[in-house]
C-alpha positions in Angstrom: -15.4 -6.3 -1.0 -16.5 -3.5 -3.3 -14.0 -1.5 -5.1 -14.3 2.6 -5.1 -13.6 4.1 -8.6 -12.0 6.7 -8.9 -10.8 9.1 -12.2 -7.6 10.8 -12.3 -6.0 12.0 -15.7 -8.5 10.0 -17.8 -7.2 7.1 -15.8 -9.9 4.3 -13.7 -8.5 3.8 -10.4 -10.2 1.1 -8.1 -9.5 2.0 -4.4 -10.0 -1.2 -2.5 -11.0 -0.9 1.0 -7.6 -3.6 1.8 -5.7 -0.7 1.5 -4.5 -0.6 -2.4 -5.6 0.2 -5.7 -5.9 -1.4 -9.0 -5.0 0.8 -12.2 -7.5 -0.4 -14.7 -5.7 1.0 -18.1 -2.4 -0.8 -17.1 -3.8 -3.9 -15.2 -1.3 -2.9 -12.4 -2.4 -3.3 -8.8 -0.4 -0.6 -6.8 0.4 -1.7 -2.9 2.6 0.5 -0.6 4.3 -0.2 2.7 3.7 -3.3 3.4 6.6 -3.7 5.6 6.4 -7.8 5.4 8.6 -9.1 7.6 8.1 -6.5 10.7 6.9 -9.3 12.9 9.4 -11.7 12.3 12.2 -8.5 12.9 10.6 -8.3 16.2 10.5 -12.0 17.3 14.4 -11.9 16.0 15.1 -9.1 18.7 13.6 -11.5 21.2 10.5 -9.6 20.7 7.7 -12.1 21.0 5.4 -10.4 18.6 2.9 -13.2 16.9 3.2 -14.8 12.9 -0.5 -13.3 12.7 -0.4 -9.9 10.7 2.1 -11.3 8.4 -0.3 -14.6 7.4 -3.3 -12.0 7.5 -1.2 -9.3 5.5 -0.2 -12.6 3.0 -3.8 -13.8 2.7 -5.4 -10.1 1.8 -2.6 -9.7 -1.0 -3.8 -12.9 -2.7 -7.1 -12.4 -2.2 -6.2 -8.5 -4.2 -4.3 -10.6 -6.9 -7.2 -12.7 -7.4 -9.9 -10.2 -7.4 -8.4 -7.9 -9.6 -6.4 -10.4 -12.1 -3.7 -7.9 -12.7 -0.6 -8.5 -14.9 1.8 -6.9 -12.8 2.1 -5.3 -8.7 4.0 -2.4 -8.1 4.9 -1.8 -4.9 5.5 1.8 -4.2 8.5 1.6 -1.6 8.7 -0.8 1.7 8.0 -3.8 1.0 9.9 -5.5 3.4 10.7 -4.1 6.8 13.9 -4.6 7.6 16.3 -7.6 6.9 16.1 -11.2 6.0 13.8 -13.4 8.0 11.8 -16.3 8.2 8.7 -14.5 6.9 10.6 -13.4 3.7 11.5 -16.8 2.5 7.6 -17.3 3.4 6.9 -14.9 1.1 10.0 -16.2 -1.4 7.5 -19.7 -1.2 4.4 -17.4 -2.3 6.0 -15.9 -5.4 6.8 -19.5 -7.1 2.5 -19.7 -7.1 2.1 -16.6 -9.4 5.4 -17.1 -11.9 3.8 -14.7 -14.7 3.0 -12.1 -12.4 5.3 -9.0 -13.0 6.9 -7.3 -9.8 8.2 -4.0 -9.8 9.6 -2.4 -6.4 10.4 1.0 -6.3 12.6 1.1 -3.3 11.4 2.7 0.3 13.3 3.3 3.0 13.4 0.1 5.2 13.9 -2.0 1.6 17.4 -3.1 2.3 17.4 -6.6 1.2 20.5 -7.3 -1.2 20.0 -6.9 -4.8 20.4 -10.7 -5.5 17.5 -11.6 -3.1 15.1 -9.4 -4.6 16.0 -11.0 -8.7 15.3 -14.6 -6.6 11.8 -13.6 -6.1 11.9 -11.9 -9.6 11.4 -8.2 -8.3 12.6 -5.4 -10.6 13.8 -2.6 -8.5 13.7 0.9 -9.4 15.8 3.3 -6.4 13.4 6.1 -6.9 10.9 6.7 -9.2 9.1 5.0 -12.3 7.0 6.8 -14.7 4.2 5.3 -17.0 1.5 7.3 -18.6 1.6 10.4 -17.1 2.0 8.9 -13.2 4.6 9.2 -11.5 5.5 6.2 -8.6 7.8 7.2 -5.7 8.4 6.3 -2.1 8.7 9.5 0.1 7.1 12.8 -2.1 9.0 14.8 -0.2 11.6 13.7 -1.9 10.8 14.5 -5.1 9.6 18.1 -5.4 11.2 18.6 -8.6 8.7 16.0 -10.8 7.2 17.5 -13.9 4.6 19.0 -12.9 2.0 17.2 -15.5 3.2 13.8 -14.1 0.7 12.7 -11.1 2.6 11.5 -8.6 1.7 8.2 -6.1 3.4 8.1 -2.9 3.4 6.1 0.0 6.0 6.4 3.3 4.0 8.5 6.0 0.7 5.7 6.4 -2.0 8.5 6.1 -4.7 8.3 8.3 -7.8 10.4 9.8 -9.7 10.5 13.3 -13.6 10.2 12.9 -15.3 11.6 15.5 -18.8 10.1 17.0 -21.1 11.2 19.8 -19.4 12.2 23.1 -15.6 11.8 22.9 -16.1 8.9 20.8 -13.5 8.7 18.0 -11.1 6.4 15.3 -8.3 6.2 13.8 -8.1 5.0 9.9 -6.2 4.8 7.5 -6.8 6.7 4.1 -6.5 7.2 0.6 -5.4 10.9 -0.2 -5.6 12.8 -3.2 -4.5 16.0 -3.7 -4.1 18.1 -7.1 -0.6 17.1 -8.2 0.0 13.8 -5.8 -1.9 11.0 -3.9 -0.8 9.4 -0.7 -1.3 5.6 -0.4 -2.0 4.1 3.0 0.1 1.4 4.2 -0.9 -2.1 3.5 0.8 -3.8 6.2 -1.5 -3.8 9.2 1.1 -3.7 11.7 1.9 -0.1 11.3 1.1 3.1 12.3 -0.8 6.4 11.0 0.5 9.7 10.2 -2.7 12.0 10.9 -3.8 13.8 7.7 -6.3 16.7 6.9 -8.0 17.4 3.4 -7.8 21.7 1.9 -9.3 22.6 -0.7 -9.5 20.6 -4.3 -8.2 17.1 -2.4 -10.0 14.1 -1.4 -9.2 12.1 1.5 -11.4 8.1 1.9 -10.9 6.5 5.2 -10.8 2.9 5.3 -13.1 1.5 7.3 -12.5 -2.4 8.8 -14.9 -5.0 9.0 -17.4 -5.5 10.9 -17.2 -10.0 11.5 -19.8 -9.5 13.8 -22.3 -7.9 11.5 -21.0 -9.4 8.6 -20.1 -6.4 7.1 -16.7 -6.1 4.6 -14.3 -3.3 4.9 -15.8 -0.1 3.0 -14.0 3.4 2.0 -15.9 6.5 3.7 -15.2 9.5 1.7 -14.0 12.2 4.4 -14.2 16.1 4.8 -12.6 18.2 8.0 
């Protein structure tokens, strides 16, 4: 895996092609929508819906914490998909391997877990926005117009993504990294989600994710993208 740096208010940002980004200066590794737990919500509707993408979704979010050594994740808004399952106490299991690891959860939409479960896995919640340094960390930005305007603001919520077109009719779907002047978009971590289409204007910067290639032995990379 190679990181992407990035600069944004004097600030190093590595954008990691597993869809999240370590802030250097505060040794904070930033993941949004993860949406653990979706699977097993399925499976309990009598869904059958396989354990995979949460174990895969698990294994790349060690494999981040290890990479990047960061003192504390914060996870900008659904972190959970719905309510308690088997996969959650899963994840309540992985939290006891990385006790001095700080948490902080600023609450999405589909985080509706009670209070009590989230101090268990020693989470710090925030119900809508924490500020350090000049950034701003929110959920949904359309919910919060009114930020000071010299706070940059990192939201998560609509999964960005972008179609790349090949020869013929060919064409993907990724998921992105968007920056625009006053607020970035993350894309979502959890792979079993979907992608809310996205096109860069002027003065913002949109990287598509692309996956890996097993079969060419070729990592995930970030493909910086124009319309």
């Amino acid at each position: 895996m190679t990181p992407h740096r990035f600069t944004i208010h004097n600030q190093t940002l590595w954008l990691s092609p597993e869809r999240c980004l370590f802030w250097e200066e505060a040794a904070t590794l930033v993941i949004s929508d993860a949406h653990l737990g979706k699977s097993g919500h399925f499976r309990k509707s009598g869904i059958a819906i396989p354990q995979g993408p949460f174990k895969e979704d698990m294994q790349r979010m060690v494999a981040q914490v290890q990479f990047f050594k960061p003192r504390q994740i914060l996870f900008t808004g659904d972190l959970f998909h719905s309510r308690d399952n088997s996969e959650h106490q899963l994840f309540a299991k992985w939290r006891q391997d990385f006790p001095a690891l700080d948490m902080l959860l600023v609450k999405g939409n589909h985080d509706i877990l009670e209070k009590e479960w989230y101090a268990q896995c020693g989470i710090n919640i925030v119900d809508t926005q924490y500020i350090q340094e000049g950034f701003s960390f929110v959920h949904d930005i359309n919910d919060h117009q009114s930020v000071h305007p010299q706070q940059y603001v990192f939201s998560g919520h609509i999964h960005p993504g972008v179609i790349l077109n090949g020869h013929g009719r060919q064409s993907l779907r990724l998921p992105c990294f968007y920056f625009g002047r006053q607020y970035a978009v993350l894309p979502a971590f959890g792979r079993f989600t979907g992608i809310h289409l996205v096109q860069p204007g002027p003065a913002e910067t949109i990287f598509a994710i692309l996956p890996a290639n097993t079969r060419r032995r070729e990592s995930a990379t970030l493909l910086p993208f124009t319309s």
